[in-house]
Backbone as a chain_set.jsonl record, in Angstrom:
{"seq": "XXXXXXXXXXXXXXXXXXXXXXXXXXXXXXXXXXXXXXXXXXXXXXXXXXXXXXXXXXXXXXXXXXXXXXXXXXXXXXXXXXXXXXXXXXXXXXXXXXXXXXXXXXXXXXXXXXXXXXXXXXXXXXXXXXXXXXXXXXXXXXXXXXXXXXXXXXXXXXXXXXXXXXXXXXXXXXXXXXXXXXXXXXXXXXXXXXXXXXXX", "coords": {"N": [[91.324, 194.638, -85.782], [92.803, 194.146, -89.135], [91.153, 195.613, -92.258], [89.959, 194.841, -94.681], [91.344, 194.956, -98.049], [90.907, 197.147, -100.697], [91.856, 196.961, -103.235], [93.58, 195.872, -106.378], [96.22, 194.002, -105.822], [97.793, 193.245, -107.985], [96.892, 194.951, -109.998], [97.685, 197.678, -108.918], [100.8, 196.857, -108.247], [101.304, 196.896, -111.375], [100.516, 199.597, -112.203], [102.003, 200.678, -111.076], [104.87, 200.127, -111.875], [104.707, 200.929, -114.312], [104.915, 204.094, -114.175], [107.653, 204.358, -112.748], [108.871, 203.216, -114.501], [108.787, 204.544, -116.617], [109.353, 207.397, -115.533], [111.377, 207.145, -114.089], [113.391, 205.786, -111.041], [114.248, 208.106, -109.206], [112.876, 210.323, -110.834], [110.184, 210.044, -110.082], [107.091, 211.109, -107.57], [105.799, 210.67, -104.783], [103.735, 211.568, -105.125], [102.827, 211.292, -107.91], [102.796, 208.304, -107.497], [100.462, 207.792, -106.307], [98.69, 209.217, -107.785], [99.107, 207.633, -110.418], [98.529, 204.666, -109.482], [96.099, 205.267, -108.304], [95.357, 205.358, -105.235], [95.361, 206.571, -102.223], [97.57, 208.326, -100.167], [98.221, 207.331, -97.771], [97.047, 204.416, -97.704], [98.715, 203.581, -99.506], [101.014, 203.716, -98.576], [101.007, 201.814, -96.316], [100.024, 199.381, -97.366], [102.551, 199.054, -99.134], [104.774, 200.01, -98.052], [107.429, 201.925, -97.832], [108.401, 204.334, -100.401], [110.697, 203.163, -101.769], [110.467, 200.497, -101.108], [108.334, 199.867, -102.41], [109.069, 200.467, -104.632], [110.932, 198.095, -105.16], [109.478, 196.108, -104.987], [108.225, 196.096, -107.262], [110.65, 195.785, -108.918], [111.157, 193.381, -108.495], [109.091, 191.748, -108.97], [108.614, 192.438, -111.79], [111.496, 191.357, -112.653], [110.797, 188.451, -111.804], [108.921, 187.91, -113.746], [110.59, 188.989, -116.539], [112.578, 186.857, -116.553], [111.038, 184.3, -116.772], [109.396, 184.286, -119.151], [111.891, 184.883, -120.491], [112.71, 182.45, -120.376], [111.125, 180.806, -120.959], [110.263, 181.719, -123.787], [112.69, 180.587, -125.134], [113.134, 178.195, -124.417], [110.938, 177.001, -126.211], [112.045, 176.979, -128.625], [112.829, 174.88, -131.184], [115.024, 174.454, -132.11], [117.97, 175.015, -129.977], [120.252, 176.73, -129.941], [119.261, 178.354, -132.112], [116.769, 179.839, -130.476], [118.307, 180.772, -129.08], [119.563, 182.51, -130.083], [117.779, 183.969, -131.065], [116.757, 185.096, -128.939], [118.62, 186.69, -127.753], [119.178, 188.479, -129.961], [116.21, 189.498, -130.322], [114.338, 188.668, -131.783], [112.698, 186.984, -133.961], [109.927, 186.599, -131.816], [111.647, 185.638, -129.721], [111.774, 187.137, -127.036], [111.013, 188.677, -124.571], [108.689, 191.81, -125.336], [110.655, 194.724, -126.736], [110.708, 197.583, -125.232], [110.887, 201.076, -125.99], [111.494, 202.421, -124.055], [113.305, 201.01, -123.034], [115.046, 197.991, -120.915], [113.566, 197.657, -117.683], [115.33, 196.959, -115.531], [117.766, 197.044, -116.098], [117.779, 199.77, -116.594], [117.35, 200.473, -114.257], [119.378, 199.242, -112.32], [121.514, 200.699, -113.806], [120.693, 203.551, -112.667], [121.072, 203.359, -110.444], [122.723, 201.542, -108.647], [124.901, 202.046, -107.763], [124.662, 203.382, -105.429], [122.725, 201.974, -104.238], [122.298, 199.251, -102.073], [120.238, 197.019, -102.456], [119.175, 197.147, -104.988], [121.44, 196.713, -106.769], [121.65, 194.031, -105.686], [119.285, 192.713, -106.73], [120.105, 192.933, -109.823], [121.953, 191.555, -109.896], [121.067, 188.925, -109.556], [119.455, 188.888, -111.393], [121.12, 189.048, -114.266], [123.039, 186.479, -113.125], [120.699, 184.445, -113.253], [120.449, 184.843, -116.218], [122.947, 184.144, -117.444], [123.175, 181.111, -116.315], [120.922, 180.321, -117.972], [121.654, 180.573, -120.813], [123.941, 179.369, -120.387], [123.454, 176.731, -120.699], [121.431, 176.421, -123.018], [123.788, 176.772, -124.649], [125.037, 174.605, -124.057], [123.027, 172.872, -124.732], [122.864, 172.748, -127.342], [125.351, 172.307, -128.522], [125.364, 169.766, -127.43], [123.982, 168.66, -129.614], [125.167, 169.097, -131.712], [125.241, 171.743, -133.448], [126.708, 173.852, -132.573], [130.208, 174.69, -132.26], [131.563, 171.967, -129.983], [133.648, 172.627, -128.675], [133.307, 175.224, -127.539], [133.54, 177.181, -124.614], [130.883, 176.9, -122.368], [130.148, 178.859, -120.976], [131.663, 181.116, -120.606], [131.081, 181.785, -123.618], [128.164, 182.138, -123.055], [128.16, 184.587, -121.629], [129.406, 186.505, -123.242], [127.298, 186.521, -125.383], [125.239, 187.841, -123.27], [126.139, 190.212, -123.016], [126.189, 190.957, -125.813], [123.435, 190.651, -126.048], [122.879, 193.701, -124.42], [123.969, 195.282, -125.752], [122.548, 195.298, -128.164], [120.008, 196.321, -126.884], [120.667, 198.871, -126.104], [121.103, 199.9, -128.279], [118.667, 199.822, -129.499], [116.779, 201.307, -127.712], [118.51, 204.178, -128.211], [117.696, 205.197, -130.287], [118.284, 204.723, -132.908], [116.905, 204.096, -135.163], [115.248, 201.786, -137.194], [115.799, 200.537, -139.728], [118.902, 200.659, -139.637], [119.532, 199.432, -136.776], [118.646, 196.989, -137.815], [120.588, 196.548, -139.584], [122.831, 196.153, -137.651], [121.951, 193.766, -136.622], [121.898, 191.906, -138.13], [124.967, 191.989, -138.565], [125.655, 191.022, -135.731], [124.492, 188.62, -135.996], [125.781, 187.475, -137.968], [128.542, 187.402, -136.931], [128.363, 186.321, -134.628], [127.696, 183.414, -135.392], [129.749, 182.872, -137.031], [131.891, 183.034, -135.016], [130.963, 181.026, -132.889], [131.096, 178.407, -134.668], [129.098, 177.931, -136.485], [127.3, 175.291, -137.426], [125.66, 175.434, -139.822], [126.911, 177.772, -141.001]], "CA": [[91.326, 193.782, -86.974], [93.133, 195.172, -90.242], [90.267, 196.144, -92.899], [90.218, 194.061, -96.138], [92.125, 195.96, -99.114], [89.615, 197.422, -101.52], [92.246, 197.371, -104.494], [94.069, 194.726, -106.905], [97.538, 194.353, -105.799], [98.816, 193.402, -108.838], [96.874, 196.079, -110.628], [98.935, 198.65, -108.494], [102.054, 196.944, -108.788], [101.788, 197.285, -112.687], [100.552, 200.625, -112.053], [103.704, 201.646, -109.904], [105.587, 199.425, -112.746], [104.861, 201.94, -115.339], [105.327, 205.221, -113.698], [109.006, 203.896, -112.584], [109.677, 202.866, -115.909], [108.864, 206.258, -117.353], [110.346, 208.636, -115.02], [112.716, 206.791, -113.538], [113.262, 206.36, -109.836], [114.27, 209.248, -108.435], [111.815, 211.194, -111.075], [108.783, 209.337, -110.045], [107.173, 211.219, -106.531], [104.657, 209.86, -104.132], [101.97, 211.881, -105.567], [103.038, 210.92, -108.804], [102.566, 207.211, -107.298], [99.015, 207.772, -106.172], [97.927, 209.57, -108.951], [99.05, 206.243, -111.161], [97.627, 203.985, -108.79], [94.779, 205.617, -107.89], [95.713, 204.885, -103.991], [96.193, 207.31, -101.141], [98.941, 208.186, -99.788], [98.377, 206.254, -96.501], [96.897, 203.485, -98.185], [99.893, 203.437, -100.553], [102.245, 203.304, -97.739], [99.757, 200.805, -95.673], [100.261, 198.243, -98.439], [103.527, 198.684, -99.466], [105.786, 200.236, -96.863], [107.976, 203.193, -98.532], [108.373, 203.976, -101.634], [111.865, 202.423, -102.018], [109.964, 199.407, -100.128], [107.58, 199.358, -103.51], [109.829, 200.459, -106.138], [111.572, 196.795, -104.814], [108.687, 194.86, -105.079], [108.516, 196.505, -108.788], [111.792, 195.161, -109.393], [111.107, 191.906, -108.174], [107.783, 191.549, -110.491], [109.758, 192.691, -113.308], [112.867, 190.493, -112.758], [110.364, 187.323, -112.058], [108.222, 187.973, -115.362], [110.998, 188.709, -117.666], [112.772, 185.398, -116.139], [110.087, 183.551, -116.911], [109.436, 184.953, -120.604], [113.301, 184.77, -121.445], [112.937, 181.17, -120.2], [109.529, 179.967, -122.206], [110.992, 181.692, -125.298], [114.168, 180.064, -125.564], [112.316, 176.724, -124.362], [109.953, 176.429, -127.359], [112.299, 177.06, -130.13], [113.141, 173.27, -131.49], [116.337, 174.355, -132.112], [118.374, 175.599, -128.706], [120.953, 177.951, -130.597], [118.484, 179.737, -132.946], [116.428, 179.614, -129.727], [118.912, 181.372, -127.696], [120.272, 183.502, -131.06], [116.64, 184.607, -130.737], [116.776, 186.176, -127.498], [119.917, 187.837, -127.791], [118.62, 189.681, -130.693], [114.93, 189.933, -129.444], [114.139, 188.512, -133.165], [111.287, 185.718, -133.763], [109.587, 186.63, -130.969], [112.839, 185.179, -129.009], [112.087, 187.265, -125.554], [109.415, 189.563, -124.421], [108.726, 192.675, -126.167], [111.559, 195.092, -126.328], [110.36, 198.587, -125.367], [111.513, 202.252, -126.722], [112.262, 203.331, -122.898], [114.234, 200.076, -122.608], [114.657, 197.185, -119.962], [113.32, 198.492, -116.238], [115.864, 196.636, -114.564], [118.725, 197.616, -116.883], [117.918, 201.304, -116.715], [117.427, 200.835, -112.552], [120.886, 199.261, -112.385], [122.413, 201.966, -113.801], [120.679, 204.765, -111.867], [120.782, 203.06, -108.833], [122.991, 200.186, -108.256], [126.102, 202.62, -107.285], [124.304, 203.705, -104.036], [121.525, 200.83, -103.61], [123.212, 197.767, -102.354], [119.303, 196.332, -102.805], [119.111, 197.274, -105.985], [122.214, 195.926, -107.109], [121.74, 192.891, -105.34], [118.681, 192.497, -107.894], [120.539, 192.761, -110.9], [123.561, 190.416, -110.212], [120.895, 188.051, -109.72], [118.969, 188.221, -112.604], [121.961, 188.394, -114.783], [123.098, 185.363, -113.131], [119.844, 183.869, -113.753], [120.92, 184.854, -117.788], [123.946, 183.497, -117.357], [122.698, 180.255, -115.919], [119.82, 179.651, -118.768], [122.395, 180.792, -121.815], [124.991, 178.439, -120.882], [122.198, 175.329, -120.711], [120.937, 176.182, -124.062], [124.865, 176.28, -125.225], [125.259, 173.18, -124.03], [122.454, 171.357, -125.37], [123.121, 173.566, -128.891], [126.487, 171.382, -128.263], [125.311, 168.324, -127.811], [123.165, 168.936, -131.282], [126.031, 169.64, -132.993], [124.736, 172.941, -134.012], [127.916, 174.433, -132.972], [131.194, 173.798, -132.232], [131.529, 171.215, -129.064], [134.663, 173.041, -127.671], [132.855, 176.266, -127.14], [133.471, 177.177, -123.548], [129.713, 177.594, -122.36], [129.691, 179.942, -119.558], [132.422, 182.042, -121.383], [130.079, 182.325, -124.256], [127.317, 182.854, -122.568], [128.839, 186.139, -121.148], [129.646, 187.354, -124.291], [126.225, 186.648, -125.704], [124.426, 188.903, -122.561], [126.821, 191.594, -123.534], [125.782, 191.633, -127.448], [121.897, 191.415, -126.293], [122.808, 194.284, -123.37], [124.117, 196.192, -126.934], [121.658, 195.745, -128.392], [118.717, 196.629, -125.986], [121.249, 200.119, -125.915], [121.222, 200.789, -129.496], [117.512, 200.7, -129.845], [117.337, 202.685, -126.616], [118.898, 204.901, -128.552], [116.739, 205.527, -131.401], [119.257, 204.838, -133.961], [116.07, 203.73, -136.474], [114.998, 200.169, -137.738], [116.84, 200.0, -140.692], [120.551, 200.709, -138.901], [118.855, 198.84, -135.714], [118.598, 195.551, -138.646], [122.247, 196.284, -139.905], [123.847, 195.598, -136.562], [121.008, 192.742, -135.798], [122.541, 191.056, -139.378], [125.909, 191.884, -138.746], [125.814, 190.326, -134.766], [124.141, 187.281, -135.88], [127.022, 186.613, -138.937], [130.035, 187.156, -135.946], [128.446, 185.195, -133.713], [127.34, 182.431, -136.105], [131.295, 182.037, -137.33], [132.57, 182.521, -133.674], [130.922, 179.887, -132.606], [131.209, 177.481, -135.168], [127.443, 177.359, -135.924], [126.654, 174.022, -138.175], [125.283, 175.959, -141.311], [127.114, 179.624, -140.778]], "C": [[91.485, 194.65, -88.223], [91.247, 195.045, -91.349], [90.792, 195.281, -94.289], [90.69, 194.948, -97.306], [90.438, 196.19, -100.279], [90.505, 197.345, -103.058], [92.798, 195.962, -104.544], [95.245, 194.791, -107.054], [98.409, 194.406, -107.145], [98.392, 194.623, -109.952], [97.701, 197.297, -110.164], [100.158, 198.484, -108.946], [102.392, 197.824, -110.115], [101.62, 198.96, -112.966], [101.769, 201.874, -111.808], [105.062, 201.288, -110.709], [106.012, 200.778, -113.927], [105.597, 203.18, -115.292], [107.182, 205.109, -113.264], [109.771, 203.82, -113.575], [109.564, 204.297, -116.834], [109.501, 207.381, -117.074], [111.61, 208.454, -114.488], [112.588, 206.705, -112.038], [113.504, 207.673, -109.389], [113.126, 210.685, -109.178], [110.859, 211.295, -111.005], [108.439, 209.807, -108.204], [106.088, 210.257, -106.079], [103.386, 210.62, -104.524], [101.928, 211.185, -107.184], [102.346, 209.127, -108.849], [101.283, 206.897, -106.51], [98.302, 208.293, -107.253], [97.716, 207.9, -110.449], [98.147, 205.405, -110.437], [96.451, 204.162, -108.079], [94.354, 204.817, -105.928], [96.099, 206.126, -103.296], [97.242, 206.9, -100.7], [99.327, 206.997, -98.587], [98.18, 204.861, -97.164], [98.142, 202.534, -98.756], [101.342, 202.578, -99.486], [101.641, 202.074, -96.485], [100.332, 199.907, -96.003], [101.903, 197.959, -98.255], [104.956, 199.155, -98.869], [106.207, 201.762, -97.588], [108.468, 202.759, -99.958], [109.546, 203.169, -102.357], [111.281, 200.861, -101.791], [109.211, 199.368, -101.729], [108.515, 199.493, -104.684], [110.393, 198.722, -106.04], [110.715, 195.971, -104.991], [108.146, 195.189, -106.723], [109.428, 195.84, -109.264], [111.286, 193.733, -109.291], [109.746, 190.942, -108.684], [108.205, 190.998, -111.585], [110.376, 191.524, -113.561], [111.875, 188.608, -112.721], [109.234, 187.017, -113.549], [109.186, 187.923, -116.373], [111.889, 187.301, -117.58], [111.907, 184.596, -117.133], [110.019, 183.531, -118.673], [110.626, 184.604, -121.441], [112.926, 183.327, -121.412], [112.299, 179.932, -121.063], [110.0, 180.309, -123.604], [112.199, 180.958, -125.863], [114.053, 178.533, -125.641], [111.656, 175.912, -125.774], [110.061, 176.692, -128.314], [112.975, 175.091, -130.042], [114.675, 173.294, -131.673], [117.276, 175.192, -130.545], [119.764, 176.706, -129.587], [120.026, 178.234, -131.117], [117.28, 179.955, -131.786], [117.768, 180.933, -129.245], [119.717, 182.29, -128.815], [118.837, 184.869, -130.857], [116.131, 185.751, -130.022], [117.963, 186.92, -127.447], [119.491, 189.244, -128.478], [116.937, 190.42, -130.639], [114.546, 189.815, -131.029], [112.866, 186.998, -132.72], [110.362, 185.598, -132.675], [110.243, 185.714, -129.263], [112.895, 186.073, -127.639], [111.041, 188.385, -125.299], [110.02, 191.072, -124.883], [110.123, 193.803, -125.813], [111.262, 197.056, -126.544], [110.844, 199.825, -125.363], [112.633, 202.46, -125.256], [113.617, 201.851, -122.638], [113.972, 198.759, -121.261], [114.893, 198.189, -118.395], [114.739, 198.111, -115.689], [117.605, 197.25, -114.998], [118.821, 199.16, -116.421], [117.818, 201.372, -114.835], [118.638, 200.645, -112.145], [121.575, 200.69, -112.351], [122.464, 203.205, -113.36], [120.938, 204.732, -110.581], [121.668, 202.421, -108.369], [124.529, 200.621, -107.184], [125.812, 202.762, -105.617], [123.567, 202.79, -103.197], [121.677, 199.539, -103.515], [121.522, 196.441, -103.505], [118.849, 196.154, -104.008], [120.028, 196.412, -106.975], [122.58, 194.349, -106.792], [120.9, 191.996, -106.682], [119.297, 191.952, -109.681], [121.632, 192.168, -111.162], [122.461, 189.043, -110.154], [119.933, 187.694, -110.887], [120.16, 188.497, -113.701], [122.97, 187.222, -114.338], [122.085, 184.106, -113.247], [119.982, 183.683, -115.411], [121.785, 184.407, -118.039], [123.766, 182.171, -117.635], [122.052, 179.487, -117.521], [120.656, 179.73, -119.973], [123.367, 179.865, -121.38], [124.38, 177.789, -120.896], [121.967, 175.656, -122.226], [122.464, 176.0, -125.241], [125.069, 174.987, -125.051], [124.468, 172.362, -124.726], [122.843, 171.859, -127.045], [124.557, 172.288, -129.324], [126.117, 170.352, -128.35], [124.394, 167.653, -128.824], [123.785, 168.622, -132.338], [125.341, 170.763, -133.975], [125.681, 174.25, -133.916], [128.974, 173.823, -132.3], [131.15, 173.383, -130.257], [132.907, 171.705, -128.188], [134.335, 173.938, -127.291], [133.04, 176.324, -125.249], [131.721, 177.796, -122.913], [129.597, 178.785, -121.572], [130.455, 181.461, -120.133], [131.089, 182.63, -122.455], [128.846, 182.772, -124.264], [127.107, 184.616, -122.028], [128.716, 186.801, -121.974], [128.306, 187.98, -125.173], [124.981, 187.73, -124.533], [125.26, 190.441, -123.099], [126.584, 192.087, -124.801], [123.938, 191.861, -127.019], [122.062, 192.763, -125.676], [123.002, 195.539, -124.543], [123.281, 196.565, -127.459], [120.225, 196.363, -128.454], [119.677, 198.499, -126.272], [120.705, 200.891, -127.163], [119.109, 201.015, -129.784], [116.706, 201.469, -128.607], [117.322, 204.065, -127.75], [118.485, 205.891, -129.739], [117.312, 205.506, -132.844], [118.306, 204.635, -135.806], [116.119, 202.427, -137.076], [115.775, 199.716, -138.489], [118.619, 199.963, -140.315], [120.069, 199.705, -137.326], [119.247, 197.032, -136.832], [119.827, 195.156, -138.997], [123.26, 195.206, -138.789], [122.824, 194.447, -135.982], [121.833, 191.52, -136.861], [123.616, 190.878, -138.783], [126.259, 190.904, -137.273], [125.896, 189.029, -135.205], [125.438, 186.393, -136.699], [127.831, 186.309, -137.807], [129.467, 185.922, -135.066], [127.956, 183.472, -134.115], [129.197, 181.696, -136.616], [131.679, 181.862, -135.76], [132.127, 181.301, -133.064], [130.838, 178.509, -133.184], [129.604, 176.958, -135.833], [128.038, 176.16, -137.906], [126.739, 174.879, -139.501], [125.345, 177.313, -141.655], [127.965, 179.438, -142.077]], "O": [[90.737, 195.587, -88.5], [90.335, 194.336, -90.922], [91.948, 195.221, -94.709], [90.015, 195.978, -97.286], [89.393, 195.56, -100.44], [89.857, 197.663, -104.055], [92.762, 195.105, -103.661], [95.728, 195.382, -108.02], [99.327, 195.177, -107.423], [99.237, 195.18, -110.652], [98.375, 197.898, -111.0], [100.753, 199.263, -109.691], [103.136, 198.797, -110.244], [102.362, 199.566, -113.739], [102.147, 203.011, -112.09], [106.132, 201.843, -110.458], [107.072, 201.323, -114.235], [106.569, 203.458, -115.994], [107.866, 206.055, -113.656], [110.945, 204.17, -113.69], [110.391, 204.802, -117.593], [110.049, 208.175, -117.839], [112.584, 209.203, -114.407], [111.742, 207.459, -111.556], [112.464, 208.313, -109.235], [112.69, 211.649, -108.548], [110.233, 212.219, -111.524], [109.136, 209.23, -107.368], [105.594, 209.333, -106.726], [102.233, 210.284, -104.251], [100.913, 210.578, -107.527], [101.665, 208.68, -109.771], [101.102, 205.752, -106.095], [97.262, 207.736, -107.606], [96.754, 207.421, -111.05], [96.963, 205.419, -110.773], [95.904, 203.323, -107.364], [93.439, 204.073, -105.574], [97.086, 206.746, -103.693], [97.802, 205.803, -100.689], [100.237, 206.173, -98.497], [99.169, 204.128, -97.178], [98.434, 201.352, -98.575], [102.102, 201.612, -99.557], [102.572, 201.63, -95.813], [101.171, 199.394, -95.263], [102.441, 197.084, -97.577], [106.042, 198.691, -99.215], [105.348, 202.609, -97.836], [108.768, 201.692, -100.492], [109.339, 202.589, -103.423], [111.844, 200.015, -102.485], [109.819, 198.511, -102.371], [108.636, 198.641, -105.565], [110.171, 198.099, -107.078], [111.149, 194.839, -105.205], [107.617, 194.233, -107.29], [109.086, 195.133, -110.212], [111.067, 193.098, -110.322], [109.601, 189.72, -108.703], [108.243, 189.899, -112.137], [110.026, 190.732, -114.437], [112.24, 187.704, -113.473], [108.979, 185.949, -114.105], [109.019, 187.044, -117.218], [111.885, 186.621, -118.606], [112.291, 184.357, -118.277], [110.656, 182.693, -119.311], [110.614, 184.194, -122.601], [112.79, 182.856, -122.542], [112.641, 178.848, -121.538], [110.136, 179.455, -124.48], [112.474, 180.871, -127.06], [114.564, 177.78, -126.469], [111.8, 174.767, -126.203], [109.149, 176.814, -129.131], [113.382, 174.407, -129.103], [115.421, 172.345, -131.432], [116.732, 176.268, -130.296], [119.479, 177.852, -129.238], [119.399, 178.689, -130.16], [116.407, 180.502, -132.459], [117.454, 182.122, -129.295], [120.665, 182.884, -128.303], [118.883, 186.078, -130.629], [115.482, 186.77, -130.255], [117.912, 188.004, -126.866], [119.427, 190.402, -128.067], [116.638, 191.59, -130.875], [114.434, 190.897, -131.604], [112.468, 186.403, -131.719], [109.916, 184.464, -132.503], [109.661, 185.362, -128.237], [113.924, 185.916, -126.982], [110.307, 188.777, -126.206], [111.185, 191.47, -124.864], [110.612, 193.732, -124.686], [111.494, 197.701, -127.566], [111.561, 199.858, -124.363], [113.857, 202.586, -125.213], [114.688, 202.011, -122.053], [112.866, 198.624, -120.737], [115.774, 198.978, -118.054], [115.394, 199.097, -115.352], [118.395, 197.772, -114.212], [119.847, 199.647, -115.946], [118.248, 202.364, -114.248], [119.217, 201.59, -111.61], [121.978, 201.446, -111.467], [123.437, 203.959, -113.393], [121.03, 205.65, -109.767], [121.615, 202.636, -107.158], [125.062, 199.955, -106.296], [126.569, 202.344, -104.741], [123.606, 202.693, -101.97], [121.388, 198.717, -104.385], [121.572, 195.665, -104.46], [118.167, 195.163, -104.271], [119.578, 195.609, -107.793], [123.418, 193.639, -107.347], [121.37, 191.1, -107.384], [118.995, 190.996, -110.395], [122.241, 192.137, -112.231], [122.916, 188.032, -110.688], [119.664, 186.556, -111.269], [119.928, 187.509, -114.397], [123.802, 186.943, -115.201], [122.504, 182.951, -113.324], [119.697, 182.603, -115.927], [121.728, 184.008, -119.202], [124.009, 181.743, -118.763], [122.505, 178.48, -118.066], [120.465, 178.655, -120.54], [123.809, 179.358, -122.411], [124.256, 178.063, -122.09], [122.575, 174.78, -122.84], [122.423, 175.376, -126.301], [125.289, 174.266, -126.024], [124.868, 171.339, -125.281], [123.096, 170.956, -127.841], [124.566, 171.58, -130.332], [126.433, 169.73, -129.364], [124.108, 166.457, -128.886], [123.437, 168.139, -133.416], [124.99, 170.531, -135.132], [125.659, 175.257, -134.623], [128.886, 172.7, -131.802], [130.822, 174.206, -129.403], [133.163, 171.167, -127.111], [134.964, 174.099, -126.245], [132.58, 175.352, -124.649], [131.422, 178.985, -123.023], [128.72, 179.619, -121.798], [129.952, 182.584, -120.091], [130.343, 183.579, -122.213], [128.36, 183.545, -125.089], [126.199, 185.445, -122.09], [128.001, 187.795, -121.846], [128.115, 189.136, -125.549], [123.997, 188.268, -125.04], [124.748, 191.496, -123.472], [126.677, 193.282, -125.08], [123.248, 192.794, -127.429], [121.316, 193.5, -126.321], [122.387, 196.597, -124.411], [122.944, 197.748, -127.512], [119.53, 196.742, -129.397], [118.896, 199.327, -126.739], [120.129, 201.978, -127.216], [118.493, 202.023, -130.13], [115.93, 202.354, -128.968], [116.342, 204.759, -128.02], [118.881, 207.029, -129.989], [116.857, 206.173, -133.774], [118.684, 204.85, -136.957], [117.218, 202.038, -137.471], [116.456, 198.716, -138.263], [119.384, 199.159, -140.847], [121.165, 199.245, -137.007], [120.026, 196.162, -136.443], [120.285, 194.016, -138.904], [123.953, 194.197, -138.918], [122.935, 194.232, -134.775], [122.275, 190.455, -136.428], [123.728, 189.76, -138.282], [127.083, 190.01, -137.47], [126.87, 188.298, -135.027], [125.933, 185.303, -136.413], [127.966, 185.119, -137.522], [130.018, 184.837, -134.881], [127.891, 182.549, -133.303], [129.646, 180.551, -136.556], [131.773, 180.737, -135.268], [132.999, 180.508, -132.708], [130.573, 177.538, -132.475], [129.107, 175.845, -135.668], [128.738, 176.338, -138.903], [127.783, 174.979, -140.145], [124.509, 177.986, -142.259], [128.509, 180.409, -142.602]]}, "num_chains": 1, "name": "protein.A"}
């Protein structure tokens, strides 16, 4: 008969969350991932299989929290464009916080996604999850009349993950608040005429 766990899974996860997000996969070891989680090694691997086996259930945390987050923020603006202008630019508290090292799943993609079908499987489906929720809020933005009603949604939706995906880069990048605000202004004007917004 297995032995009852003495720890709090999801305290590990977030544990194993962090360390991932800081070093990166491949810079993050297994002592590295007991020392965070305060878990032996056996234990560690007990629980959660190998460490590829947890980094994945990291991802899949991640990817169902910021889901969730993009989804409630964009929900409980009254307006569905400044609502979903919101989250693009990570402005009005329009999508969960947007941190120095950047988005986990973003920065795992790109270290990983070449070699790790599992990995990459991840991140086609939460940007088709972004996809998905950005053309819905075009549409109802549409049937508002808040912008223009020929807009192709799914098209523009695209375009709009690609200006937030920019701008998650540039402050990445450390470019500094005030040039960080420039290109937050200058997005919102283009994409306020491109799409026809109501009062652009």
């Amino acid at each position: 008969m297995p032995r009852p766990r003495k720890f709090d899974e999801q305290d590990v996860l977030e544990a194993a969350r962090d360390a991932f997000w800081r070093d990166g996969y491949a810079g993050t070891s297994v002592q590295d991932l007991t020392e965070a989680t305060g878990l032996k090694t056996q234990s560690l691997y007990g629980a959660f299989g190998s460490k590829h086996d947890l980094f994945l259930r990291v991802l899949d945390e991640y990817g169902t929290r910021q889901a969730a987050g993009l989804e409630s923020a964009v929900a409980t603006d009254s307006s569905p464009w400044h609502g979903l202008k919101a989250a693009v630019t990570f402005e009005d508290g329009g999508r969960l916080d947007l941190p120095q090292q950047g988005c986990l799943m973003a920065n795992s993609t790109a270290a990983l996604s070449a070699q790790d079908e599992e990995v990459r499987t991840r991140a086609c489906q939460a940007y088709e999850g972004t996809l998905a929720l950005f053309s819905r809020q075009i549409t109802a933005a549409q049937e508002r009349g808040e912008i223009d009603g020929d807009l192709d949604a799914d098209q523009t939706a695209r375009a709009l993950i690609a200006v937030m995906q920019g701008i998650e880069f540039l402050h990445k990048s450390g470019i500094g608040d005030d040039e960080l605000r420039l290109a937050k202004d200058a997005v919102l004007h283009l994409i306020g005429r491109a799409a026809g917004e109501a009062d652009a």
